[in-house]
N, C-alpha and C positions, 0 to 999 in steps of 0.2 A: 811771245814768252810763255804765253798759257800755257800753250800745244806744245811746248816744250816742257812745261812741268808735268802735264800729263803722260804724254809719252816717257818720259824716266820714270814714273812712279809707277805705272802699265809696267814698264818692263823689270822693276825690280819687284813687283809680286809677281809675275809671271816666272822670274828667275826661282824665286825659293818659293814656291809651290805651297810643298809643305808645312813649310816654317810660316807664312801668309796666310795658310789657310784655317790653322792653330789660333791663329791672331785674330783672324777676323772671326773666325766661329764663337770662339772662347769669349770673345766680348759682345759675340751675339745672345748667345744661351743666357750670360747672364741679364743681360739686360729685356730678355724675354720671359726671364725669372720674374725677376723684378718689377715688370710690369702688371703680370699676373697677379702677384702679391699685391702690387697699388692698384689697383683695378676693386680688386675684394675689398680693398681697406675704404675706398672711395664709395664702394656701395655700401659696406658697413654704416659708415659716417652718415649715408644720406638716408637714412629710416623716416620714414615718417616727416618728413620735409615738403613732401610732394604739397600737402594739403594748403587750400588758402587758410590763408591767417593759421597759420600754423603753432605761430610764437605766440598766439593769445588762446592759447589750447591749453587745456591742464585735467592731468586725470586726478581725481577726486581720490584720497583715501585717509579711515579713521586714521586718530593718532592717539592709541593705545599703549598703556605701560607696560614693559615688559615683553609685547609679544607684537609683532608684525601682521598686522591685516589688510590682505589685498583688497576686500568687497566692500561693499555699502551696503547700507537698508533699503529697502523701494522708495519709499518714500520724501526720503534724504534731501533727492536734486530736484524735485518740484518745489517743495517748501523752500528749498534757499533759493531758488529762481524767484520766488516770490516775495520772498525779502531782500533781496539784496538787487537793484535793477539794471546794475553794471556790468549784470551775468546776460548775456546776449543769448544764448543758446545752452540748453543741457540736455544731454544723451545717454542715455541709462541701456545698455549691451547683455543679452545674457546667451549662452551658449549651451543646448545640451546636444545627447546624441538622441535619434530617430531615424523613422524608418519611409522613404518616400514610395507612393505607388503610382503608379505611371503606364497605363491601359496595359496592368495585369503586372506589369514587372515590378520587381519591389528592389531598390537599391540604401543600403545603411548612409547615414550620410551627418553631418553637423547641421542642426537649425537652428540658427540667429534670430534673435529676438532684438529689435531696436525704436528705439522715441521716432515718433516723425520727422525731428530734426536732422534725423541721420547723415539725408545728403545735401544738408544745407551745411550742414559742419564740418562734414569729413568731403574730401572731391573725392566720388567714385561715380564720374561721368557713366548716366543710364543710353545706351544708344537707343534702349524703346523705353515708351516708360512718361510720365510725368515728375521728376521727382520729387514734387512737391506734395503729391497727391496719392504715392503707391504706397505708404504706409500709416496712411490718415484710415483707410479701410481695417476691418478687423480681419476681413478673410478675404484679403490682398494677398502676394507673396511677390518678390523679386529674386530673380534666379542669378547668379554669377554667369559670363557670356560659356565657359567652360562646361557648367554644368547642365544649362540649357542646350548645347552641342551632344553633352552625352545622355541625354533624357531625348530629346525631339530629332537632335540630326540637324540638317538644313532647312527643315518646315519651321516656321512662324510660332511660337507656343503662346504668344500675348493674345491672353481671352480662354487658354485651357484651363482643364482645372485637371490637379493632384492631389492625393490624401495622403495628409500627413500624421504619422501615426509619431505620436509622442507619446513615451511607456505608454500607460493602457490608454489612454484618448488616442482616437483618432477622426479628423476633420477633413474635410475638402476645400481646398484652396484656389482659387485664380489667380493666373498670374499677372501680372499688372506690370513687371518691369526688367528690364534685361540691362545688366551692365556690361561695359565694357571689357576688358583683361584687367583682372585686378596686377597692381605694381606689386612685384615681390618683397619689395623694400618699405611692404608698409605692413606692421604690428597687426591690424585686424584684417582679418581674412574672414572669408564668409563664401559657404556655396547658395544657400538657401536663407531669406532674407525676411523676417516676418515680425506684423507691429508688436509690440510691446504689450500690448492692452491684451494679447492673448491669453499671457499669462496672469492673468484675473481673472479666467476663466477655469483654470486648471487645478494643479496639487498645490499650485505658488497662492491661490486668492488669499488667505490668510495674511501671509506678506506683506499686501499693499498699507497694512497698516500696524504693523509692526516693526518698529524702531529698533530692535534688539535683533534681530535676524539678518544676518550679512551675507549677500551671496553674488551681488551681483556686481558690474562694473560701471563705474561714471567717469563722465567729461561734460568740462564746463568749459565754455569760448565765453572770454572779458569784453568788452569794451575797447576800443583802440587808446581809449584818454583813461583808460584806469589798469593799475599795478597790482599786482597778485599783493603784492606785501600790505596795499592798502586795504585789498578784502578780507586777509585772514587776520587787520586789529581790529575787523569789526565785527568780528562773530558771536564777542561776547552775549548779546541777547539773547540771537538763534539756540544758543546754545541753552543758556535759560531755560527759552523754552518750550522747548523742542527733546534736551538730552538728557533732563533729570529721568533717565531709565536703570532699572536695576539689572544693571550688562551679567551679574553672575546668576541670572536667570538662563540667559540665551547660553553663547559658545566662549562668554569669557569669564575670567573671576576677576581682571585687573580693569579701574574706571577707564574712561573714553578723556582724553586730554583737550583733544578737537578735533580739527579735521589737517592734511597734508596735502599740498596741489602741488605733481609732477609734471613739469613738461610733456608734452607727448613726444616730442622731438630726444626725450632723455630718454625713454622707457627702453625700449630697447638695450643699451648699453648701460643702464641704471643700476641701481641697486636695490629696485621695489623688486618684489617676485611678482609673476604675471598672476592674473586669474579670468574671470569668464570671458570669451570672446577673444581675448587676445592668445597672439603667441609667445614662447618662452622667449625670455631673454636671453642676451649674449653677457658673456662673460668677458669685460672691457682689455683686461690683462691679456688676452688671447691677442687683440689688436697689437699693443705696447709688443709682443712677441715677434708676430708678424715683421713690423717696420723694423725690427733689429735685425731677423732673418734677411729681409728685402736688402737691408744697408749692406750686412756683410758680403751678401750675394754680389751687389755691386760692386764693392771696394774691394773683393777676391778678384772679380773680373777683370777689374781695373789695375790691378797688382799684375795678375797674366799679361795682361796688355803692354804694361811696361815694360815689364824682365826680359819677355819673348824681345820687344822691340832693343831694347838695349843691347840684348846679349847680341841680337843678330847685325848691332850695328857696328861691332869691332869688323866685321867683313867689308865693309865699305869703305875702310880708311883708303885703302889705295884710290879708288874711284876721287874720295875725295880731293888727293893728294894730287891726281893728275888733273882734274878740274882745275884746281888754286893754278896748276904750272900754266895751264893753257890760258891765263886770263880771269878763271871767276872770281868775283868779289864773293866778300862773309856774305854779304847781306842776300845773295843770288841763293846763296846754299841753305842760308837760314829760310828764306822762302819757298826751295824747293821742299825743306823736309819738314817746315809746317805745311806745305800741300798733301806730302804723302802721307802725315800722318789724319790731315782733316779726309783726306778720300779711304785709306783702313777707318777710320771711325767710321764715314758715311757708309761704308757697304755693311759695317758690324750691324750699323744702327737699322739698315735695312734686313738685314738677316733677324734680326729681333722681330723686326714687325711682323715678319714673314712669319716666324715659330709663334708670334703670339698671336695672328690670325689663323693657326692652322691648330693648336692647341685651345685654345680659347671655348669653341662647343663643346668641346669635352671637361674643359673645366666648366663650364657651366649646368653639363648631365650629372658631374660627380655633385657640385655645389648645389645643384639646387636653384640655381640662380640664372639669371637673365644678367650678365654684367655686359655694358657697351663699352664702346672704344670713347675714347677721351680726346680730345684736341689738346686739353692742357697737358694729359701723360705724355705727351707727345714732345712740347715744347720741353716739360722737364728732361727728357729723355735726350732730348738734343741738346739741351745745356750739360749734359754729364757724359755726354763722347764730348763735345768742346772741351770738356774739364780734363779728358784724358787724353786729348791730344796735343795738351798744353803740355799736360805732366809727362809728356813724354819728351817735347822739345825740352823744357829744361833737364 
């Protein structure tokens, strides 16, 4: 009985060519629209997710009247590390631009400044490297696996050294640590990787103890048994004594309220604006846009799919008709045309995968992005031909 629903259903896309091939394309394309668009949305979503303990991550920022501020003081996340001891880890990020030299070549480049903690807090697996150890050094450095590629090539660089010329300083470095490919889908990016304690040495020394100066960026990882809501009823002391500062001396005129702890897992799709080290954010509304474009893309598809199939199905009544004469039952006929319609879906469903595998590096050279194939877009994808080969039977 199979090989007979098959061969009618073979031969009636082989009969209308044309009309079949409208059919299955048309709900190809879209559904490799569709994909593309969930693909982006899915990588969108996953920002900053990758890290362990990701959910007990929180970037640090004042809470100011009147006016939004992205930075912290230097000093800030040591002292609350010290008071408060359910803060497991704090990272203080600072980002400018310089100039690296590299036997005789000189390339402009970003230099990252970060706490020791860096890669106990954040996972940016070092493939050389101690990570425990490559930013305890003052004149350490850690190179991203990229930038060590375009600095050295395929030689070894762990134990060279580079001079890093920050505005008028310039120093010599060793490198201590190679990371792997950084994930696209994460907020901090870094080529060049160096401790924190540097800048006490530079135009920043001042800073380290001045509470009124905000420039740089913090995170703090909790505890697994304590609640962000629980730390910030307990500030009041800190704040005592630590914040009676006169803020309209520095960059404000409005007082300091307390402090704000964002997810790191929100940053990205948030509503802080970025600052040192990190990248800008997205604009969430863009996504909400997205998923409505992807829907109607689908549900047009899927409209095509039907009309084409309906319209073409006044041609068949004879076929029908001489079936019923020679014997068939409803229920034969009802099964052959939910087979022809689950085998058009199943070649639609393949032709999507086909254009989304053949489209897909190019959308990731225009995006910017590294997006992989999904196992679950997959199932979803095959639950919405199911959907449309229902909707065509009824």
């Amino acid at each position: 009985m199979i090989t007979n629903y098959i061969k009618i259903a073979f031969r009636s896309i082989f009969k209308n060519k044309i009309h079949s091939g409208i059919n299955i394309f048309g709900l190809g394309i879209g559904i490799a629209c569709c994909t593309l668009i969930l693909f982006f949305l899915k990588h969108e979503l996953s920002f900053d997710k990758f890290h362990h303990k990701s959910q007990f991550i929180y970037r640090v920022l004042p809470d100011v009247l009147t006016i939004d501020v992205p930075s912290l003081s230097v000093p800030l996340l040591p002292e609350l590390t010290k008071a408060y001891p359910e803060i497991e880890q704090a990272v203080r990020i600072y980002s400018d631009d310089g100039v690296v030299n590299v036997d005789g070549n000189s390339f402009e480049t970003k230099l990252t400044y970060a706490d020791p903690d860096f890669f106990k807090m954040f996972h940016f697996p070092l493939t050389k490297g101690n990570p425990n150890q490559v930013l305890t050094e003052r004149f350490s450095v850690v190179l991203s696996k990229e930038t060590a590629n375009k600095y050295f090539g395929d030689e070894d660089p762990i134990g060279k050294t580079i001079t890093l010329n920050h505005r008028t300083h310039a120093q010599s470095y060793i490198i201590r640590g190679i990371t792997g490919l950084l994930q696209d889908n994460s907020s901090i990016q870094f080529s060049i990787l160096l401790p924190f304690e540097n800048l006490k040495h530079g135009q920043h020394a001042a800073a380290f103890n001045d509470w009124g100066k905000y420039f740089i960026t913090g995170f703090i990882r909790l505890s697994e048994n304590c609640r962000i809501d629980d730390l910030a009823q307990k500030l009041g002391p800190f704040f005592a004594k630590h914040m009676q500062i006169d803020l309209t001396a520095g960059y404000f005129d409005t007082p300091q309220k307390g402090l704000k702890f964002q997810p790191l897992s929100d940053y990205h799709l948030g509503d802080e604006t970025g600052s040192s080290g990190l990248q800008p954010v997205n604009n969430r509304k863009y996504l909400y846009i997205l998923t409505i474009i992807a829907t109607l893309i689908l549900l047009m598809a899927c409209f095509n799919f039907i009309t084409l199939t309906v319209g073409g199905s006044s041609g068949r009544f004879t076929e029908v008709g001489i079936r019923k004469v020679l014997g068939a039952q409803r229920s034969q006929l009802v099964k052959q045309f939910w087979f022809e319609s689950a085998l058009i879906s199943g070649l639609a469903f393949i032709i999507g995968l086909l254009l989304t595998n053949l489209f897909l590096p190019t959308f990731n050279t225009f995006e910017k992005y590294s997006v992989h194939r999904s196992v679950k877009f997959s199932i979803f994808l095959t639950a919405n031909s199911c959907c449309c080969s229902s909707s065509q039977i009824l």
